[in-house]
C-alpha positions, 0 to 999 in steps of 0.5 A: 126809887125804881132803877127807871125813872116815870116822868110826866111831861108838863107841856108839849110844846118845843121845849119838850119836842127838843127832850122828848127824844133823849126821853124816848131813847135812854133806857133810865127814864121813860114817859109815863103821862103828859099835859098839854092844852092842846088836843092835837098834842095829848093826841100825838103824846099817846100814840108816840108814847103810850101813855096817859094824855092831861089837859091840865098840869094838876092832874098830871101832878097827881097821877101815881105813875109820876116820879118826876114832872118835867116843866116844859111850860111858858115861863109865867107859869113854872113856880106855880105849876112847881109848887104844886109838883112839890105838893104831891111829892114829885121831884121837878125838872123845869126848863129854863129860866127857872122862874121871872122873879128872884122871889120866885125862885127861893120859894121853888127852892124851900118848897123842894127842900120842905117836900124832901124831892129834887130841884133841877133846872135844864136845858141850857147849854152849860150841859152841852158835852163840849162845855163839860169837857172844857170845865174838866180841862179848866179844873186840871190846871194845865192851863192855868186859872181862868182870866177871861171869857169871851160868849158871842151869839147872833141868830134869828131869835127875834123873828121866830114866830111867837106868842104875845108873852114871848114879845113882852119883857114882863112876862119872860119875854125877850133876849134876856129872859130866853137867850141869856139864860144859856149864856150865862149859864155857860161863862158861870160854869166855865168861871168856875166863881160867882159874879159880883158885878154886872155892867150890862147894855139892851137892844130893843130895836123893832118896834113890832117886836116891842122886847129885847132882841140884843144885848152885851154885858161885862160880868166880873167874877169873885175870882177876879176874871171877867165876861163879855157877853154879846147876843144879837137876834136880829136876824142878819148875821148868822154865827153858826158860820163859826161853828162850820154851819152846825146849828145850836141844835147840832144839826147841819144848815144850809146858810142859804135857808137863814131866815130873814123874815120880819112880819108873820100872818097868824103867828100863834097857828103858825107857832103851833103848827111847828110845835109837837103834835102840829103838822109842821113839826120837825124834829132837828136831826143832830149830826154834832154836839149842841152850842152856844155860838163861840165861847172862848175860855182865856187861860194862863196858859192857853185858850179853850174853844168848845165847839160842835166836835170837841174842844180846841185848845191854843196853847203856848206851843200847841194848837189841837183837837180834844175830839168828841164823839157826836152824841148818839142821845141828844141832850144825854146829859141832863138825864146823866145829872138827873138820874144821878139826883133822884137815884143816886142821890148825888146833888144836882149841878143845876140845882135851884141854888144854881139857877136861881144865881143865873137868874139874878144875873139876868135880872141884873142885865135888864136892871144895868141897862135901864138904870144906866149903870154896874149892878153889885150882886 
């Protein structure tokens, strides 16, 4: 394997607006083709990157200058478009989640293993600097074992605009498929241990936007801690106000711009135009770390706050800043594990395993609230 790695960008739209940077700026990657439905997009891919533009994901897969296929589809489509990644030999990064079904995602994960190539699932936020440094903090044991987490989000994410799919459940539309994700993904990592069981409650509170806009759960882990988890996108409360107004992106807000809208005209042109390659997009100018609202991590003897600068430790006699730089590379972190995987061979944390136990416990958020009862996982 080359000591560069040639990705292929298998959809152009935000997920990949929100990579393309970090992309585009470290030396051990670069951009050798994408694909993309949308002409507007392979058009704007060209002149950003020099590289060969696809309409379809099956000629990116077989382009000879890929090593590595980048998912950056619609849910629905990431197992399909992965097994064919597999088919022609390509190592694969998809975006989260990985797959809608658990059933999905152990075939994704014996295809890889059958194709001898890599599996690795990201962005979510448990890449975040923050969250690393607070799991190094935990896995000293200066504080002692970890006995509570507490995971608190509340954003406009219902009100953004959409396309039909991301307002249907059944296809990965919804809270759970999309914010949970990131959630669960953090307090795992931080846990340090599997969850066992899963006691979950979903909102579904608009009509017009018949899907999950909310929820809260309780996971408790094999270590014997547990997890609250609670999201609410419904746009009224903004916790970015905890995080100093620095948004999940780790770009600075202006509180007075939160969105309040509740209805959209043309919500899928308007959804594009704000996507790469439409004459909206803007991509979020990163001044902090990326987050997940506020995490707090309840140690023996101390809490651990990640935040956008660092991680804030509450001790038993301390209370003080383990700063961080702000990243001169957005997302820097995802290429760290991934050039760790395809070059150097180190097994990926967010590996197939990994996200396919994040999924379950999704899976199990939506199963307790409609059954009404704890899920054993």
């Amino acid at each position: 394997m080359p000591k560069t790695i040639a990705i292929g960008a298998a959809g152009l739209g935000r997920a990949f607006s929100l990579m393309a940077r970090a992309f585009g700026a470290d030396p051990r990657v670069r951009l050798v083709a994408g694909a993309d439905p949308r002409p507007e997009a392979r058009d704007r891919f060209e002149r950003d990157f020099q590289a060969r533009a696809h309409a379809d994901v099956e000629q990116l897969c077989k382009d000879p200058a890929v090593h590595v296929v980048y998912i950056a589809t619609p849910h629905q489509f990431h197992a399909e478009q992965a097994r064919i990644a597999f088919a022609h030999g390509k190592h694969v990064l998809v975006e989260k989640p990985m797959a809608l079904t658990a059933e999905d995602c152990r075939a994704m994960i014996d295809a890889a293993r059958g194709a001898g190539v890599v599996l690795m699932v990201g962005h979510s936020h448990s890449f975040d600097l923050p969250i690393l440094h607070t799991r190094r903090l935990i896995e000293s044991q200066a504080f002692g074992s970890v006995r509570m987490i507490t995971a608190l989000n509340f954003t406009d994410f219902l009100y953004r605009p959409r396309r039909p799919e991301e307002l249907d459940t059944a296809r990965g539309g919804g809270a759970v498929y999309n914010q949970a994700a990131h959630q669960v993904d953090v307090v795992r990592l931080l846990a340090g241990s599997p969850v066992k069981t899963v006691t979950a409650m979903t909102g579904a509170w608009d009509p017009r936007r018949p899907t999950e806009g909310a929820y809260s759960c309780l996971l408790g882990f094999a270590s014997g801690a547990f997890a609250a988890l609670t999201y609410g996108g419904y746009g009224h409360f903004d916790s970015d106000e905890f995080s100093g107004w620095i948004g999940e992106l780790g770009q600075a807000k202006d509180p007075t711009e939160y969105r309040r809208v509740r209805a959209f005209e043309n919500e899928v042109e308007l959804k594009n135009s704000r996507n790469y390659g439409g004459g909206q997009h803007r991509p979020p100018d990163a001044v902090a770390h990326e987050h997940f609202g506020l995490v707090i991590v309840s140690c023996d003897k101390a809490d651990l706050r990640p935040q956008p600068d660092g991680v804030m430790i509450y001790g038993d006699s301390e209370r003080r800043l383990d700063s961080l730089q702000a990243p001169a590379i957005p997302r820097r972190e995802v290429i760290d594990e991934l050039y760790g995987a395809v070059v150097e061979g180190r097994p990926p944390l967010h590996g197939g395993e990994w996200a396919a136990a994040t999924l379950d416990v999704c899976l199990a958020i939506l199963r307790s609230a409609r059954e009404k009862q704890t899920i054993a996982l």
